[in-house]
C-alpha positions in Angstrom: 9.3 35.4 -9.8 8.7 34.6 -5.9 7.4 32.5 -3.7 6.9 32.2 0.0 6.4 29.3 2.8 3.8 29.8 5.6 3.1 27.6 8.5 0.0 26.5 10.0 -0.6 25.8 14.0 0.6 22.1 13.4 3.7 23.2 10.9 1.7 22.1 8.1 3.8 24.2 5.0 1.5 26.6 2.7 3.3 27.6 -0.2 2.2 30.8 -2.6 4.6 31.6 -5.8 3.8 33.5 -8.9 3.1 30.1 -11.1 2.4 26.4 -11.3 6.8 26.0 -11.9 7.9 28.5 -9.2 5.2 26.8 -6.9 6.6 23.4 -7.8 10.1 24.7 -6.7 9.0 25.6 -3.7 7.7 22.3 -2.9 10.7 20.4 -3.3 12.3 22.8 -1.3 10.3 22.0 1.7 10.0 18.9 1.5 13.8 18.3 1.3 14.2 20.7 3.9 11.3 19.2 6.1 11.5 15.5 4.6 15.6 15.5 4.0 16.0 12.5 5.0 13.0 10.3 4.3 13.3 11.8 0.2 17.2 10.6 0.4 16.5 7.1 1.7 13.6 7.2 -1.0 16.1 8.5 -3.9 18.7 5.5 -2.9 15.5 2.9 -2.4 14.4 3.5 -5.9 18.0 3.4 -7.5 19.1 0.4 -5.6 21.8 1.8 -3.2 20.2 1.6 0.1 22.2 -1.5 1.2 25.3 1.1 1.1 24.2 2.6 4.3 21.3 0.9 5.7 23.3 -3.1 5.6 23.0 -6.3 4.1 18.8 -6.0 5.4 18.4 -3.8 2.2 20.1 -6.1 0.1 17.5 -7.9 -1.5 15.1 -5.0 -2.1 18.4 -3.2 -4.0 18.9 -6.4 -5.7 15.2 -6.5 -7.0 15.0 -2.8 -7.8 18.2 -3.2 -10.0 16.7 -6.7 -12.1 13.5 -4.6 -12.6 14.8 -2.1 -14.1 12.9 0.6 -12.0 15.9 3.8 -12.6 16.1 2.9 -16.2 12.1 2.9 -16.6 12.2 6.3 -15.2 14.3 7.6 -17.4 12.3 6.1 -20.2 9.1 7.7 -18.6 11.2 11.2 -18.4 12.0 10.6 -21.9 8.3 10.3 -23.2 7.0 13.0 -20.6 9.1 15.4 -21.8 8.4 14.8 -25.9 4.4 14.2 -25.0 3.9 16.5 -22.3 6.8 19.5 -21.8 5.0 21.3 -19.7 4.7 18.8 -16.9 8.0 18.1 -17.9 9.4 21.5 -16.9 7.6 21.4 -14.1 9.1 18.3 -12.7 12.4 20.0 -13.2 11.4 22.9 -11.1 10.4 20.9 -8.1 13.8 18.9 -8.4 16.0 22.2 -8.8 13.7 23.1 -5.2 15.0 19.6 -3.8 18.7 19.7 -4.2 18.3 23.4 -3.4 16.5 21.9 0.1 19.0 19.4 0.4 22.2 21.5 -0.3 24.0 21.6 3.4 21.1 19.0 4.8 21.7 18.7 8.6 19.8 15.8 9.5 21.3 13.7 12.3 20.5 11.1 10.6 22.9 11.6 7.9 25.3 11.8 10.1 24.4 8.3 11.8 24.3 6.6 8.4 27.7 8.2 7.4 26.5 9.8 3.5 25.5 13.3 2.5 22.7 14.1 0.5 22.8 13.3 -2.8 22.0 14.9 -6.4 18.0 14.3 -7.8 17.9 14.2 -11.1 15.1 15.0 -13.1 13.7 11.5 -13.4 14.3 10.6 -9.7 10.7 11.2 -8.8 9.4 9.4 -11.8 11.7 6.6 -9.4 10.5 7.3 -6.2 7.0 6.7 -7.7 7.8 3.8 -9.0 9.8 2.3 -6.5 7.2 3.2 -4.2 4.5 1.2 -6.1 6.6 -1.4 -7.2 5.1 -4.1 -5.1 1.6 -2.2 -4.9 -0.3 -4.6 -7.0 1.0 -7.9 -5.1 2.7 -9.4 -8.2 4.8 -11.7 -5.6 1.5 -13.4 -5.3 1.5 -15.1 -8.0 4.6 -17.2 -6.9 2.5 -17.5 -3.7 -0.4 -19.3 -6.3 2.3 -21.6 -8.1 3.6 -22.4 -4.8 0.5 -23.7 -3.0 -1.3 -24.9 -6.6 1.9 -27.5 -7.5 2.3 -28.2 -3.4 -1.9 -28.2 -2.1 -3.6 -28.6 -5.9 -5.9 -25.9 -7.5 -8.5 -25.7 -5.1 -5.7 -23.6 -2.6 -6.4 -20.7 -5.0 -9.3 -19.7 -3.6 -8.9 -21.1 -0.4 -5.9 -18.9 0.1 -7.7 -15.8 -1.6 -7.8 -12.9 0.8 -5.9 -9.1 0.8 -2.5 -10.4 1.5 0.5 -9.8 3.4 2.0 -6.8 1.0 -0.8 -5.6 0.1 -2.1 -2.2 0.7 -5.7 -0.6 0.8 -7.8 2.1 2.2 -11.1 3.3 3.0 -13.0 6.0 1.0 -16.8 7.2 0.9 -18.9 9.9 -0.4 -22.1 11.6 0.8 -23.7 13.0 -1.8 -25.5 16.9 -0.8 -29.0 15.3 -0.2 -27.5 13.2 2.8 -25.5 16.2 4.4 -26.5 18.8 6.6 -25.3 21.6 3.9 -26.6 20.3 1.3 -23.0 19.7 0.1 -21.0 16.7 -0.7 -18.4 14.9 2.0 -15.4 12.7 1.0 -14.0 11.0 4.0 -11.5 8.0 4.6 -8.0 6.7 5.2 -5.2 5.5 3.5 -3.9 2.1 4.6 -0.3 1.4 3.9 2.8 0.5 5.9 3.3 3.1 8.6 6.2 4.9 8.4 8.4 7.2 10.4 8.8 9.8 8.4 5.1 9.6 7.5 4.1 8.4 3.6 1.9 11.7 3.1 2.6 14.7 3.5 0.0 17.4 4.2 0.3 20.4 1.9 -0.9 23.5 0.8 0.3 24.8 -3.3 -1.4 28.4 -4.3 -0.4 30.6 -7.2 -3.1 32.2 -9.4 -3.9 29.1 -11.5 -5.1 27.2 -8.5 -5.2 26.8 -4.7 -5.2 23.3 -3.5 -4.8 21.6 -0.1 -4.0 17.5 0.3 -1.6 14.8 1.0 1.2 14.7 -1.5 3.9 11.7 -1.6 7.4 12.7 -0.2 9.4 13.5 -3.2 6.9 13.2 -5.8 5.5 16.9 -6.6 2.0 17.9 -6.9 -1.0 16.1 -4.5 -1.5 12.9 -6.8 -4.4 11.1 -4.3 -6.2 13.1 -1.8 -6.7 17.1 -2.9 -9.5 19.8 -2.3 -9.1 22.6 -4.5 -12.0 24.7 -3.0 -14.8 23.5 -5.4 -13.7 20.0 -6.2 -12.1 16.9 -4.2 -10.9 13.5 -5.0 -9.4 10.6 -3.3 -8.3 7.0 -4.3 -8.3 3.6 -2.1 -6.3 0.9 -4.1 -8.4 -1.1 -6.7 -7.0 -4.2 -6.2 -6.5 -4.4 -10.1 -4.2 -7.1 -11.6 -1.4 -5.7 -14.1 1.4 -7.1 -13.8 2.6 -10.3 -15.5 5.5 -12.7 -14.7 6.6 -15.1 -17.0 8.8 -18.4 -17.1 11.7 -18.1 -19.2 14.1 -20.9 -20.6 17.2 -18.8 -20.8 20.7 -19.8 -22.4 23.6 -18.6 -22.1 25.9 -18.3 -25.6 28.9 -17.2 -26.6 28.3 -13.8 -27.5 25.1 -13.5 -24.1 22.0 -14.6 -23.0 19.1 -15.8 -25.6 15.3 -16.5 -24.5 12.8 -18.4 -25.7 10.4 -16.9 -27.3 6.7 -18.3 -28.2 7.3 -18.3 -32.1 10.1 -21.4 -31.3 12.6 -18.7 -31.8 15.8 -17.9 -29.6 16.1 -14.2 -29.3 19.3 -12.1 -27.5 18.0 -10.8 -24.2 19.5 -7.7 -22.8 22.5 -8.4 -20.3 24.6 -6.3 -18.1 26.1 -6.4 -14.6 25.7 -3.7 -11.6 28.0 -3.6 -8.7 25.7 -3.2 -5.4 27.8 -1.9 -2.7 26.8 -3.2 0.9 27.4 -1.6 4.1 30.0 -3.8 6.4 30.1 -6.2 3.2 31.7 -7.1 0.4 30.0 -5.1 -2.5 27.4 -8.2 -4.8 27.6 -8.0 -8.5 23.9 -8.6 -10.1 23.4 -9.7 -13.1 20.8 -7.8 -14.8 18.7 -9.3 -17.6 16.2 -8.5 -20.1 14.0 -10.0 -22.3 10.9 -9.6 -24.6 8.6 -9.6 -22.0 10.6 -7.9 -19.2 13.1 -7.5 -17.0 14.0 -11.0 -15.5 13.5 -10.2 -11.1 14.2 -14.2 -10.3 16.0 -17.0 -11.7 18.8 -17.0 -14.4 19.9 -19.5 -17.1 21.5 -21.8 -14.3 18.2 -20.8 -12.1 17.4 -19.8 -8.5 20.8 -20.4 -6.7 21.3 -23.4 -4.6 18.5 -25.5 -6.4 18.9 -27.8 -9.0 15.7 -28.2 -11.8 13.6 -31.3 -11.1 14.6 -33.7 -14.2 13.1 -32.7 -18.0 12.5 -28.7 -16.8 14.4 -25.9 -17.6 16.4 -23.4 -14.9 14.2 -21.3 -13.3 14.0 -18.0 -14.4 11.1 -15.2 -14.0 10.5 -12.3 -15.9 8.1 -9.2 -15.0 5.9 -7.4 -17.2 4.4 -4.5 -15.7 3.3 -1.2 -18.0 5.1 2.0 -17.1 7.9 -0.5 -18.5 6.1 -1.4 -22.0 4.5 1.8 -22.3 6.8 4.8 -21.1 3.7 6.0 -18.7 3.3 6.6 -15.0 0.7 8.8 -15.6 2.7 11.9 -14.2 0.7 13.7 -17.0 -2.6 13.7 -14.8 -0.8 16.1 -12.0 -0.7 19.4 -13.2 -4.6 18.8 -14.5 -5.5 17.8 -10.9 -3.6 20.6 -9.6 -5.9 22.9 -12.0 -9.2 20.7 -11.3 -12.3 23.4 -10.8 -15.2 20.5 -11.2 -15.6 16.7 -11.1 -15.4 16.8 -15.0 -12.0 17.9 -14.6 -10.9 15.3 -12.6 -12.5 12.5 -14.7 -10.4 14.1 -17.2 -7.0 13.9 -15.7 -8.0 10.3 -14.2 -8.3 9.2 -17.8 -4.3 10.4 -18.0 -3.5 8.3 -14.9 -1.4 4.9 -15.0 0.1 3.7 -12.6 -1.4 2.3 -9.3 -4.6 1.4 -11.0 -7.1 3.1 -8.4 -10.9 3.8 -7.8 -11.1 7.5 -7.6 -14.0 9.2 -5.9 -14.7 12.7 -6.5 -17.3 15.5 -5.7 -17.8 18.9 -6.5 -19.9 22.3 -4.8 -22.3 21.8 -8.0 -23.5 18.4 -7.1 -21.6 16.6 -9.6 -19.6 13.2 -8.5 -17.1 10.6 -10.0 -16.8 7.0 -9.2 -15.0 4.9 -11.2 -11.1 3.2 -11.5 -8.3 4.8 -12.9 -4.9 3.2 -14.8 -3.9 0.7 -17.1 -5.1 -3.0 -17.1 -3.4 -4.8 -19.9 -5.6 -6.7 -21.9 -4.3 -10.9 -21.9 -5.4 -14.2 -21.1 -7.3 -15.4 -17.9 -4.1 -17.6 -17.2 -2.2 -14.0 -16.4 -4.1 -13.5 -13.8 -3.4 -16.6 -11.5 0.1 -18.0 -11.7 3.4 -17.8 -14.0 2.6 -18.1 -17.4 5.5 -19.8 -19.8 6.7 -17.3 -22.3 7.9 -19.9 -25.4 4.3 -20.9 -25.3 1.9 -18.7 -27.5 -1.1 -17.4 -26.4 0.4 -15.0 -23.6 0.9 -11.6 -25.2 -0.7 -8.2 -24.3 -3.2 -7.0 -26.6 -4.1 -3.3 -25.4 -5.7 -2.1 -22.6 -8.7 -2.7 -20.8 -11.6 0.0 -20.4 -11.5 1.7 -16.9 -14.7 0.9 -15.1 -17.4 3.7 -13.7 -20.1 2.7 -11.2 -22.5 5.5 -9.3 -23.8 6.1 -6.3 -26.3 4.2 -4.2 -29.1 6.2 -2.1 -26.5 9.1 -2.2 -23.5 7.2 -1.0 -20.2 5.1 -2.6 -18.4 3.0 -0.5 -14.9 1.9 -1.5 -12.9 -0.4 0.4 -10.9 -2.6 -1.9 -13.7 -4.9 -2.0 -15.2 -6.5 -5.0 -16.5 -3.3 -7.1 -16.4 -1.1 -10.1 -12.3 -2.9 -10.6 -14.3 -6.6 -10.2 -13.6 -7.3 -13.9 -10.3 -5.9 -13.9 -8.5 -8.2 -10.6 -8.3 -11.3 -9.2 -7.7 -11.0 -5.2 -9.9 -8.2 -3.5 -10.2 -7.4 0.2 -13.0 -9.0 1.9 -15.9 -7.2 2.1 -16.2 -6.3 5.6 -14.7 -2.8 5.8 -17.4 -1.5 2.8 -20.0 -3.3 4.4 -19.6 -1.7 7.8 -19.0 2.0 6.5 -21.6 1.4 4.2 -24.6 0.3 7.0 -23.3 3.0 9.3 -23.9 5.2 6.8 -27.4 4.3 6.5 -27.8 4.7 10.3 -28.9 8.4 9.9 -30.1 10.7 6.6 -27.8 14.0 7.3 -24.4 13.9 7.7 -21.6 16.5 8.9 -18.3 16.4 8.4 -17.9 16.7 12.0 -19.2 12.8 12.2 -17.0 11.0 10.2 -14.1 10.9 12.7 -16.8 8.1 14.5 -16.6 6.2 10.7 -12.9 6.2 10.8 -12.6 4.6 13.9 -15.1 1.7 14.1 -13.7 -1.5 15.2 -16.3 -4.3 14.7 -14.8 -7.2 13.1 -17.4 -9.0 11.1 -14.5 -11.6 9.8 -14.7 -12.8 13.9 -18.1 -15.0 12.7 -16.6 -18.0 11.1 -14.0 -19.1 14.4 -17.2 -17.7 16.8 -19.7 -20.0 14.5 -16.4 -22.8 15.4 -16.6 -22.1 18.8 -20.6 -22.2 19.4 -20.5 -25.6 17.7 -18.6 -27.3 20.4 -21.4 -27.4 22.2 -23.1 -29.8 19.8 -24.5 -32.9 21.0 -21.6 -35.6 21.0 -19.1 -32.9 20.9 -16.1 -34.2 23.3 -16.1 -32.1 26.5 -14.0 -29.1 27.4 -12.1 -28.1 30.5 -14.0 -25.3 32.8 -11.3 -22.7 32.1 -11.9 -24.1 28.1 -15.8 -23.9 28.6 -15.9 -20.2 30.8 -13.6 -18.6 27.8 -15.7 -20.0 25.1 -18.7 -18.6 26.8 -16.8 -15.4 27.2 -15.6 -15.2 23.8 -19.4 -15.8 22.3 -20.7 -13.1 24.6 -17.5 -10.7 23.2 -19.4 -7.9 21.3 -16.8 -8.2 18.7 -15.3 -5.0 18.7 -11.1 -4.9 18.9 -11.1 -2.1 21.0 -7.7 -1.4 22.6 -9.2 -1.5 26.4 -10.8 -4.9 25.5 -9.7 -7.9 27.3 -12.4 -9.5 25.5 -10.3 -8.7 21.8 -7.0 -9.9 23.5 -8.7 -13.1 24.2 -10.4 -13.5 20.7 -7.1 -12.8 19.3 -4.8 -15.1 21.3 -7.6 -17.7 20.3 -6.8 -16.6 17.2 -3.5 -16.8 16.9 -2.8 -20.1 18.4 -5.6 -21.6 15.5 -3.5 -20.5 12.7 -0.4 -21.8 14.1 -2.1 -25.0 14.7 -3.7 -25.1 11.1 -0.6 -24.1 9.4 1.3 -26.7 11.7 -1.1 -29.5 10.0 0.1 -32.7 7.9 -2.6 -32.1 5.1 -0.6 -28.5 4.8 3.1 -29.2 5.3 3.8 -29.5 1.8 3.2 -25.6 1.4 5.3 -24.8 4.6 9.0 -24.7 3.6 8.3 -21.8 0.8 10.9 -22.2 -2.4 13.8 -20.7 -2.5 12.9 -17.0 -4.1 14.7 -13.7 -3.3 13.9 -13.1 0.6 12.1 -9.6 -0.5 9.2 -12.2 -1.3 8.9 -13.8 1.6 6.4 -12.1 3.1 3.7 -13.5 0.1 5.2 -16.6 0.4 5.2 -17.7 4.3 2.4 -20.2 4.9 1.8 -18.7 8.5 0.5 -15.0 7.5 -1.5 -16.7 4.5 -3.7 -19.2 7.6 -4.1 -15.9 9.0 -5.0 -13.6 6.8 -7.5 -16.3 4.8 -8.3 -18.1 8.1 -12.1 -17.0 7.6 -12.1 -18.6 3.8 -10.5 -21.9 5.8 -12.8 -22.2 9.1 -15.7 -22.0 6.5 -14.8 -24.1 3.4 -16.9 -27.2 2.9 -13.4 -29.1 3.3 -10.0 -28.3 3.9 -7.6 -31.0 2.6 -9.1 -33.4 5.1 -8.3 -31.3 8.0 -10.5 -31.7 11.3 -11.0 -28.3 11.8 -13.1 -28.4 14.9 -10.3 -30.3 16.6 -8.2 -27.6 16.2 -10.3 -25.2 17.3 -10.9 -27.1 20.6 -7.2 -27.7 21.3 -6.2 -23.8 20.7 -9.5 -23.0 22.9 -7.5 -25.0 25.4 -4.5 -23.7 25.0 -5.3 -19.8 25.0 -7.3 -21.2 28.5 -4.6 -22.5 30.2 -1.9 -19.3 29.4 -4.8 -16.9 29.2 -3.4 -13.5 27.7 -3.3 -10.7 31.1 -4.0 -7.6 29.9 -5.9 -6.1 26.8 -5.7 -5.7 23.6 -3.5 -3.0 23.3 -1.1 -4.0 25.3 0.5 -6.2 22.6 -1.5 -4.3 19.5 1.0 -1.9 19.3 2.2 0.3 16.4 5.3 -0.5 14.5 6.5 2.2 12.4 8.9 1.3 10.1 12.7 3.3 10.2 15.6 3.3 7.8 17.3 3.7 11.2 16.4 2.3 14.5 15.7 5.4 17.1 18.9 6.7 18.9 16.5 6.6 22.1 14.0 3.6 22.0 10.5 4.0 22.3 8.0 2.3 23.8 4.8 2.6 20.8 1.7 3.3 21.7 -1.5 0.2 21.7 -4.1 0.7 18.9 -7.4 -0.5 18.7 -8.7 -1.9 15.5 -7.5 -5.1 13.1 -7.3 -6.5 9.9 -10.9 -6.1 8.8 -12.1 -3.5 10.9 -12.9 -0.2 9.5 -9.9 1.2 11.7 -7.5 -1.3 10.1 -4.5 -1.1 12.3 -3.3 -4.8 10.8 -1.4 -7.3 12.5 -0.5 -11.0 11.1 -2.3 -13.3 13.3 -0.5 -16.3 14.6 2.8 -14.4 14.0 2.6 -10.8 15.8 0.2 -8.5 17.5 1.7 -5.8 16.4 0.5 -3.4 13.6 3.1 -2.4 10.8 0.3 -1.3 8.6 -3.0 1.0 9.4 -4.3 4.7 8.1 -0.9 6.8 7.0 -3.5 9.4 6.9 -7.1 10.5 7.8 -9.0 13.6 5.7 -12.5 14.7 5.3 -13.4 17.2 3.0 -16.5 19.2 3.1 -17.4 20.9 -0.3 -19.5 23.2 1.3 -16.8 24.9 3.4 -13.1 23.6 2.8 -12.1 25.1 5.9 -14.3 23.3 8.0 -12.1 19.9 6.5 -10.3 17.7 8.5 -6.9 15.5 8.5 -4.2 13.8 10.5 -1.4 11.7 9.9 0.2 9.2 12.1 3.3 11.3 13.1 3.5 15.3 12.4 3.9 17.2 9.7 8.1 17.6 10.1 10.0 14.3 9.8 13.0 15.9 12.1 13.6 14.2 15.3 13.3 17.0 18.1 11.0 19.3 15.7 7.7 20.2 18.0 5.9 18.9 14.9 7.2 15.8 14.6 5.2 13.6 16.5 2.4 16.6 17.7 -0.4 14.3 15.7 0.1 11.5 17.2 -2.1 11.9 20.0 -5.2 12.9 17.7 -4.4 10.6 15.3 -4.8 7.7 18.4 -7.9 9.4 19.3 -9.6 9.4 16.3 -9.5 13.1 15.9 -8.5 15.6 13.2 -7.0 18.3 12.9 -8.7 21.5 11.0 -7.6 22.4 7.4 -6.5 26.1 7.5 -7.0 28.1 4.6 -7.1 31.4 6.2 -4.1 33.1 5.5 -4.2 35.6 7.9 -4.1 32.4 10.5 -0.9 31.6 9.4 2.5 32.3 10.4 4.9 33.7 7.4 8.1 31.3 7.5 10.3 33.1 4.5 10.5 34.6 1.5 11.9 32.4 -1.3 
């Protein structure tokens, strides 16, 4: 058997081989050879070593990986893949054997800065990486967020807190049916929206042999193209479904002679699983962890003495929480769906192999060249009770256990078009928090601006910046003009009349959008700053990995448009607030525009050698072009589109794509950062499929 790597103009690998296994070898030998280091720090992420090179700043996210149980899942999932499913199995192997064969003799420098060689994959390590990688996807740290605000604010901060949070990722995703398209063939178009990373999450790709020839964004170390492929007469793509399934329980632990017992909701104390791991830190001594078990799940806070440092308030039991979450109880990650995606000629197809699919729980769109489509969500919902959903639930009590799975939701399209967005749609039933509805809104009324569409005019979609979530603190500001309303200052009084003029776009040239967002800013500080809300402020004690859901500043900013426009908020005088940061932002106006401190901020294992000054984005939170920052803590934008595509179903070579970065993560490749500039502009790229454009690399 053979195989061979081509290039494309932008260094974008092609890969051809005899089969699906010696094709899947050949991926994970580019990707280690392109993506050495990213896969590495992705390999040590998901087994809990990072903090052996990268510090004590990985400590807690090793810590938490080990108490979940995320290696030994894997190998569970492995396990059940390769009795269910030997095929895939096999061909999970191949693309490892291709990784360490990639890795073997790896000369990134940045290896050599962090002071380890590349490691050994084993054949469950991507089954980890996945994991890992997803781990946090769902927002299961929210839930302590809930408990948090619900004992210090009451019940009523549930859903005046409710908004996309801080960890949370999302996309954008539509599809134009062939009666609203100039060829008469469907479009898919959008844009991932996760952290942005350098090395870039996706990886632009092209796998051909004779069973199938697709093109798409696979994830680093994981083979196969799992959420955005083309295979020449059928494409898909996924945007987060904002699904609740995973479950975290209160445990009353006790430690015995012969281990740890656990409460169980029959009265009955049952042995939990106990071991210790040693977690090596870099410039530290190494932390032993305690790893514990019990019938629900792994225990990820909280032992039988507790969180450390706190003592239990009188009459309750040590803290201790453990997760639930199903690739644990089931064996399932749903690698089963790849090789049927891979092999996907028509939408049927791909319904199939999303009924396969576990874990994120998505909403897949999908189209094919004979006018046949596919909206609906895809994964595994456990089926439990409504208290799940909200808070911790206890785990002596009865009442609390899964019982199966939940249908997967379908929905169609409307005049020819589906929106998704993470907003409240065909996953309503299935989650609790969705994204506000302003991105699917937006794409969904410029959309219904003309009858024909190209694929050529949805680079002007992707790049929108109107915020609609703007209205409530503009509505805040207009009122200050009421009748009886205390004066303001002239500079006060000129910004406001500015501001209410703004045309509401967070453009990076904008002055206008600086303004609106100082204004902004200095509101939620002010609201989160307020007596009715200190009670929420000092966040309890958890692992600092969840700190980010549990910080009351980024939850006033990213729910600041459920605050401004609740009937009441704990007493609060709102409008006073606004006046006095109105004041503020017009006494220390900001000087330039918006991008000037909207800038990216790509997250590193390692800081650059040679510091770099990023370039200012347009866009926000709840703009289409959601390039988010965390008002009233930062400007800048750690989060925004990891990707862009299009795919045209008439003509896959007249597709589109760009990623934030380029398509090599080396530092000093020309392709490592030869996107960038399109990707700023709102352009794409072309998807080659021409082979005779493309420039033969090797033999392999």
């Amino acid at each position: 058997m053979s195989g061979a790597i081509f290039r494309d103009p932008w260094g974008i690998p092609h890969l051809r081989a005899d089969d699906a296994r010696e094709l899947a070898r050949l991926q994970g030998l580019v990707t280690a050879r392109d993506r050495g280091w990213q896969i590495e720090v992705e390999r040590h992420r998901a087994q809990g070593t990072s903090a052996s090179f990268l510090g004590a700043g990985a400590l807690s996210w090793d810590v938490l990986v080990r108490r979940a149980r995320v290696a030994d899942t894997a190998r569970r999932c492995l396990t059940r893949l390769e009795e269910d499913d030997p095929e895939t199995a096999d061909w999970l192997r191949a693309y490892v054997t291709g990784v360490n064969q990639g890795l073997d003799g790896h000369d990134a420098p940045e290896f050599t800065r962090a002071g380890i060689r590349p490691g050994r994959w084993e054949p469950w390590t991507p089954l980890a990486v996945w994991l890992s990688a997803h781990l946090l996807f769902a927002g299961f740290p929210a839930k302590l967020w809930r408990d948090h605000a619900v004992a210090c604010l009451g019940a009523d901060a549930v859903g005046l807190f409710a908004t996309d949070g801080p960890g949370t990722s999302g996309s954008n995703g539509w599809l134009v049916a062939g009666e609203r398209t100039v060829t008469g063939q469907a479009i898919l178009a959008g844009d991932p929206h996760r952290f942005i990373e350098d090395p870039g999450v996706y990886q632009q790709i092209r796998l051909s042999c004779p069973e199938f020839d697709v093109v798409g964004l696979a994830v680093p170390g994981v083979p196969g193209i799992a959420h955005f492929g083309h295979t020449g007469t059928v494409a898909w793509a996924i945007t987060n479904a904002m699904a609740d399934y995973q479950d975290l329980y209160r445990e009353r632990l006790r430690r015995t002679g012969a281990g740890i017992e656990a409460l169980g909701p029959d009265g009955v104390w049952r042995r939990a699983a106990r071991h210790t791991e040693t977690v090596e830190v870099a410039g530290e001594e190494p932390v032993e962890v305690e790893v514990v078990e019990t019938g629900r799940g792994p225990v990820v806070v909280g032992g039988p003495e507790g969180l450390d440092g706190t003592v239990p308030e009188p009459g309750e039991p040590p803290l201790a929480v453990a997760l639930r979450y199903p690739p644990r109880v089931t064996g399932d990650l749903g690698f089963g769906a790849l090789l049927p995606l891979l092999r996907a000629r028509r939408v049927a197809d791909v319904d199939r192999a999303a009924d396969l699919w576990a874990e994120p729980v998505n909403v897949v769109l999908a189209a094919d060249t004979e006018g046949g489509t596919l909206h609906r969500v895809a994964g595994r919902v456990p089926v439990r009770s409504a208290a799940h959903r909200v808070r911790l639930v206890p785990a002596w009590e009865p009442g609390h256990a899964w019982h199966g799975w939940h249908e997967t939701p379908r929905a169609g399209l409307d005049d020819g078009v589906a929106v998704m967005a993470n907003q409240r749609g065909p996953a309503a039933p299935l989650g609790v928090e969705f994204a506000p509805p302003h991105r699917a809104d937006r794409i969904a009324a410029l959309l219904a601006r003309r009858h024909r569409w190209s694929a050529a005019d949805m680079a002007a979609i992707h790049t929108d910046t109107h915020l609609a979530s703007a209205a409530p603190l503009l509505d805040h500001l207009a009122a200050l003009d009421t009748p009886g309303a205390p004066g303001l200052t002239g500079p006060a009084a000129a910004l406001r009349e500015r501001l209410l003029a703004w045309d509401r776009h967070m453009d990076a040239d904008s002055a206008d959008a600086a303004a609106f967002a100082a204004l902004r800013g200095a509101v939620v500080r002010r609201l989160a700053a307020e007596p009715a809300l200190a009670a929420a402020a000092a966040p309890p004690p958890y692992p600092e990995v969840f700190r980010p859901w549990l910080a009351l500043v980024p939850r006033v900013g990213f729910a600041l448009e459920h605050l401004l426009a609740a009937e009441d908020l704990f007493g609060i005088d709102r409008p006073a607030v606004v006046r006095a940061a109105l004041e503020e932002v017009a006494a220390a106006p900001p000087a330039g525009v918006w991008g000037d401190t909207h800038r990216l901020a790509p997250w590193r294992a390692l800081p650059p050698e040679t510091p770099r000054e990023e370039p200012g984005l347009s866009g926000d939170h709840d703009c289409v072009l959601c390039t988010s920052a965390v008002p009233g803590l930062t400007d800048l934008a750690a989060r925004g589109p990891a990707a862009r595509y299009v795919w045209d179903l008439a003509r896959r070579e007249d597709s589109r794509w760009v990623v934030p970065h380029g398509a090599s993560g080396r530092p000093g490749s020309p392709h490592h950062r030869d996107q960038q500039p399109l990707w700023l502009a709102g352009d794409l790229a072309p998807v080659v499929t021409d082979w005779a454009q493309l420039t033969k690399e090797t033999d392999v």
